[in-house]
C-alpha positions in Angstrom: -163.9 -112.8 87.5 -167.0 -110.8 87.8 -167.2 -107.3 87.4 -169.7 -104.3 86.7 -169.6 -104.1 83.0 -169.7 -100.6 81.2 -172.0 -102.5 78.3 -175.4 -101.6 78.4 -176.4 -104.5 75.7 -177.3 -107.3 77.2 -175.7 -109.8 74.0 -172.6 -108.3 74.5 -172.1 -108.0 77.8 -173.1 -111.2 77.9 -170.6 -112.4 74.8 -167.6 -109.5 77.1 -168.4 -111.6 80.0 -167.8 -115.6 78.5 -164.2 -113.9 76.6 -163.5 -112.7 80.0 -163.8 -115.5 81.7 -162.0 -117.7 79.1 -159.0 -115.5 79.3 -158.9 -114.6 82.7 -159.1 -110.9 83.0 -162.0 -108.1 83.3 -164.8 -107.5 80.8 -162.9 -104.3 79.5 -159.4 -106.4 79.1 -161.6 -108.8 77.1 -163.4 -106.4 74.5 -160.2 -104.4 74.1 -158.5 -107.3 73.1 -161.4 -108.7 71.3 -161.3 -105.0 69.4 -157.3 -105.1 68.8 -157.5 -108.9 67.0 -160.9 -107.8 65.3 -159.3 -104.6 63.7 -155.8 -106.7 63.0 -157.6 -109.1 61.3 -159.6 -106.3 59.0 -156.4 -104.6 58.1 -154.7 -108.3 57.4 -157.3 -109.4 54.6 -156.0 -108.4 51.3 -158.3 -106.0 49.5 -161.0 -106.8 46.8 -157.8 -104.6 44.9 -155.1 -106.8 46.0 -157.0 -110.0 45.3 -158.0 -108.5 41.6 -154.2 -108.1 41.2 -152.9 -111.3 42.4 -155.5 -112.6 39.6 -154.5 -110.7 37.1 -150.7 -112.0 37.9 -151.9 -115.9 37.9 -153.9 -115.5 34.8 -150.9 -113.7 33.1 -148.0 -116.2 34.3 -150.5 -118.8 33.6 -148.9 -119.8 29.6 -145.6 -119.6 31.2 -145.1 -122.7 32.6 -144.3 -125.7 30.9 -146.7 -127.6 28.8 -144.8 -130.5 28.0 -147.2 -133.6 28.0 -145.7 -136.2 30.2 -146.8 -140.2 29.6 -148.9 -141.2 32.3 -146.3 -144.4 32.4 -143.9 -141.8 33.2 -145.0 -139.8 35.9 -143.9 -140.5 39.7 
């Protein structure tokens, strides 16, 4: 599908125009979609916050488990 593209930089429209073709619909279907998995993506990472606490709950849990020494004979 070819189209007049509203991009005026030559990269993108160029990167609007290969997604478009790939998924079958206009330039401006392509970026908005490009745009909606882009910004799903950003708001999907876990935060430098988030990734500080999941840490902090490994490091704290970490004496918890057991520490019983098993032969190597013994293992499976």
């Amino acid at each position: 599908m070819t189209d007049k593209s509203p991009i005026a930089d030559d990269s993108l429209d160029a990167l609007a125009q290969t997604l478009a073709e790939m998924l079958g619909v206009d330039t401006s279907e392509a970026m908005r979609r490009a745009l909606r998995n882009e910004i799903e993506r950003v708001r999907s990472t876990p935060t430098i916050d988030d990734q500080i606490e999941t840490l902090r709950e490994t490091v704290k849990n970490y004496g918890r488990k057991s520490t019983r020494m098993v032969h190597p004979s013994k293992k499976r």
